[in-house]
N, C-alpha and C positions, 0 to 999 in steps of 0.2 A: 585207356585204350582197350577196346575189345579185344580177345587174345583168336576170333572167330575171322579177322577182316583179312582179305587180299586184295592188292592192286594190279585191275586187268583192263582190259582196252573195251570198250562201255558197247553192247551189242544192243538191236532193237528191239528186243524185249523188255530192254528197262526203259526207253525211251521215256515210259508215260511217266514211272516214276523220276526221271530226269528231268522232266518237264516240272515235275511239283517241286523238286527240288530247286530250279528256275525261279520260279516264280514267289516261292517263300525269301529266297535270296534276294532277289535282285526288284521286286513287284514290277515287275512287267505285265502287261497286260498276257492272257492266253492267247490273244491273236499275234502278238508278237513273236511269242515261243513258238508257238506249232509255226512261222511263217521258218524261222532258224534254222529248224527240224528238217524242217521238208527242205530246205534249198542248201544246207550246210552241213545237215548230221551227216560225220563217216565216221565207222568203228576207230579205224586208224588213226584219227583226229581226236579222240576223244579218251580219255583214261578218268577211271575211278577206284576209289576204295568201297571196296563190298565185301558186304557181309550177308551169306545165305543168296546169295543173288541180287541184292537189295544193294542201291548205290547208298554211300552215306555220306559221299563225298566227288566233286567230280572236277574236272579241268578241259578243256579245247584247248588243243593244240593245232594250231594253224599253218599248214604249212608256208615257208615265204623263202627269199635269199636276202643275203645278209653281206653287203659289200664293204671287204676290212682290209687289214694289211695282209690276210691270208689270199684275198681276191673273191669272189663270186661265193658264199659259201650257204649249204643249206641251213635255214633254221626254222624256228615255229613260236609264233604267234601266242602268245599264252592269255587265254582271253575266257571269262563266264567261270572262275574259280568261286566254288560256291560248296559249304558243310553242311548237312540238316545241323537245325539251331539246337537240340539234343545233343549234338557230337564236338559242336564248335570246342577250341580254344583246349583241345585233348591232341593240336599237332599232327591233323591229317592233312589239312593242304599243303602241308611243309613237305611232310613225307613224299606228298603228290608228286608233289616240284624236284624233289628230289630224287625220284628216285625214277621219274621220269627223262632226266637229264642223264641218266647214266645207261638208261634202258637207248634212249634214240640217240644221245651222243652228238647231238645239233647246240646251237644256242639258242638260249629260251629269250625272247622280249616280252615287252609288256608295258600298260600304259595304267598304272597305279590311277583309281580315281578320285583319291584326293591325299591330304600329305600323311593322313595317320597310315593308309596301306602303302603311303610311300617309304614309311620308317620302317614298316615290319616287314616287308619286302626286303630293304638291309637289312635287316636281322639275319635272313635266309640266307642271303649272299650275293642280292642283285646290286646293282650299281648302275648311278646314273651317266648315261648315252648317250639321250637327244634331248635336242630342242626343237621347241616352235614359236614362231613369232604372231601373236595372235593383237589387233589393233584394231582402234574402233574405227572406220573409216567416217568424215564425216557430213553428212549431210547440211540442206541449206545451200547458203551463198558459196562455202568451200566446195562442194560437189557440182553446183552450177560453173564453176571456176576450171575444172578437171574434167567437167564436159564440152565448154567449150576449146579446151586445149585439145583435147579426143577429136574436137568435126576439125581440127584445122590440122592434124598432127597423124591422124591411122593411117594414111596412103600417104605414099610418095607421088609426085608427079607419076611417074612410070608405072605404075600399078594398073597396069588391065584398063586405066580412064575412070574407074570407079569415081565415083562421088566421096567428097572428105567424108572421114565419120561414120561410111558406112560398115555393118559388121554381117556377115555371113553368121547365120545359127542355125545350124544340122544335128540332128543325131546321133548319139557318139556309140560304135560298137564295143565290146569289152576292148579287141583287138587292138582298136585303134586311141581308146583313153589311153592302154599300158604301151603302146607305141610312144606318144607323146609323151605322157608322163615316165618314161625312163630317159627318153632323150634329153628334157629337159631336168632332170634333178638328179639324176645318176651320179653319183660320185662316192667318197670316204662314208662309212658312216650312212650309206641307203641304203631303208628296206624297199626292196621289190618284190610284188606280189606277180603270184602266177595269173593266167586268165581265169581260171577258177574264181580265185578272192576278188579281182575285179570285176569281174561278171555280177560276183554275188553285193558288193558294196554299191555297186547300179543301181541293183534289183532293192537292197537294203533301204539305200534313198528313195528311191520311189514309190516303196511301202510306206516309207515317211514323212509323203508330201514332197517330196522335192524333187530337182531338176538337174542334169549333166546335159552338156551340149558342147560339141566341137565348133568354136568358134574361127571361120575365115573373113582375115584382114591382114593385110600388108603385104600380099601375096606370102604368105605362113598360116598355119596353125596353131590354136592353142585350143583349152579345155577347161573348163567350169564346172564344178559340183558345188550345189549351195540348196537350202532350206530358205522359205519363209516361215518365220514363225511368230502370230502374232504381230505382225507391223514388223521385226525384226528380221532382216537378211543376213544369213548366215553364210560366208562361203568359205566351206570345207574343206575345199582346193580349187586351185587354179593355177594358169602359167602366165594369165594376163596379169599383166601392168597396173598402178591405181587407176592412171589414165585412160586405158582402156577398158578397162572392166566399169569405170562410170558411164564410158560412152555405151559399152552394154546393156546397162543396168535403163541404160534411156533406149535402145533401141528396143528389149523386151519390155518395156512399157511398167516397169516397175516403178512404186513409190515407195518405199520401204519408209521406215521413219529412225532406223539406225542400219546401221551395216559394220557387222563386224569382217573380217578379213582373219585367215590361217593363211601361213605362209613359213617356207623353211627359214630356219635362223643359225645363229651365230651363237657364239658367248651369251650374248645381250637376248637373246631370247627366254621364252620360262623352260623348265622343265618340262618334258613331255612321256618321257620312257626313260625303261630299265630294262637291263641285260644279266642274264646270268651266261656263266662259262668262261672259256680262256680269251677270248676275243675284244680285244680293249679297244673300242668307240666313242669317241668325245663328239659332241654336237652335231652327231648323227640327224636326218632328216626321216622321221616317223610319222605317217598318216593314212588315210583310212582305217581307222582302228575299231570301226563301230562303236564308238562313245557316244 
């Protein structure tokens, strides 16, 4: 380890080298990065290891709340952890993490992206959190099955006189996604994002091709976030139902040729996140994570 490096909160001057450091890491396209920059970067979100000025090391920290047995508490998102490939594997992102954790005194999450940074993440001192319940939904004669349950099943007699089956699709504001989505998933073990991070996981999707919409039926609300990708429908969240969300997926005129489904879980779900700190969370409910 260089005996020249300090860890400081990352200002816009390094930005561009932050950006190459990005994109060596993670190969994201440069439109992806600068889109990050411009709609996410804050100094105070952000900590590196540097040396001479120069990052060599960096982390996002994102601000969120973190619902435990303490109640309502603040924490941050640990998200774009990334070493110049010169420095790797000399124990700066550890220090990061660490030393980070004592500086803000929050709890750190995190959505490890596959199992090996999910070991070395325990090494450090995270532990696993949350689940999610991620399933192929299926198309064909079983989807034609769940739509026609959907036209005889969304309304009640007493519903406004609406017609079965029908769904209201509006545009959803930050306000109103984080409206709904706390209502509906709020409990042990939720993270909840500020309007900020949902404003920005909106704006995130719809750099990405994809679509969010506040969905009315059944005199209720509910909310959709999903991709297509390649013939494949992805949905990233939602409050709908399998049954309704088919009958959806036939009112926006979709033909997908798979649909997968994200949805909160139990036990029986996979892993999704890890936690560092005092704060003990079992099958916590973790998403929008920008993955």
């Amino acid at each position: 380890m260089r005996d020249d490096v300090e860890i400081v909160f990352a200002d816009r001057e390094m930005i561009p080298d932050l950006k190459e450091l990005w994109m060596e890491a993670f190969e994201d396209d440069r439109e992806y990065v600068d889109f990050y920059f411009a709609n996410r970067f804050a100094r105070k979100n952000m900590l590196v290891m540097a040396a001479q000025g120069r990052p060599l090391s960096m982390v996002s920290l994102l601000p969120a709340y973190l619902h435990c047995a303490r109640g309502r508490v603040k924490a941050r998102y640990i998200y774009a952890v990334a070493t110049k490939r010169e420095y790797r594997r000399l124990g700066y992102a550890g220090r990061l993490l660490r030393e980070g954790y004592e500086r803000i005194g929050e709890p750190f999450f995190l959505e490890p992206a596959d199992a090996r940074l999910a070991a070395y993440y325990r090494k450090i001192g995270f532990y696993d959190a949350f689940r999610i319940a991620e399933y192929e939904l299926k198309a064909g004669e079983e989807m034609a099955g769940l739509i026609r349950a959907a036209e005889l099943c969304a309304f009640s007699d007493e519903d406004k006189g609406a017609a079965a089956g029908r769904y209201g699709v509006l545009s959803v504001t930050p306000e109103e996604y984080k409206r709904i989505r706390d209502d509906r998933f709020c409990g042990g073990g939720y993270v909840e994002w500020d309007r900020e991070a949902i404003a920005y996981a909106l704006l995130e999707n719809d750099f990405c091709g994809g679509y969010a919409y506040k969905v009315l039926h059944g005199g209720g609300e509910d909310l959709i976030l999903f991709r297509m990708e390649e013939g494949t429908l992805r949905v990233i969240e939602t409050t709908l139902g399998d049954r309704d969300l088919t009958g959806l997926i036939q009112k926006l005129r979709l033909s997908p040729d798979r649909i997968f489904v994200r949805r909160p879980a139990s036990e029986r779900g996979e892993g999704f996140g890890m936690i560092y700190g005092n704060d003990m969370v079992e099958n916590g409910y973790l998403n929008l994570t920008l993955d």
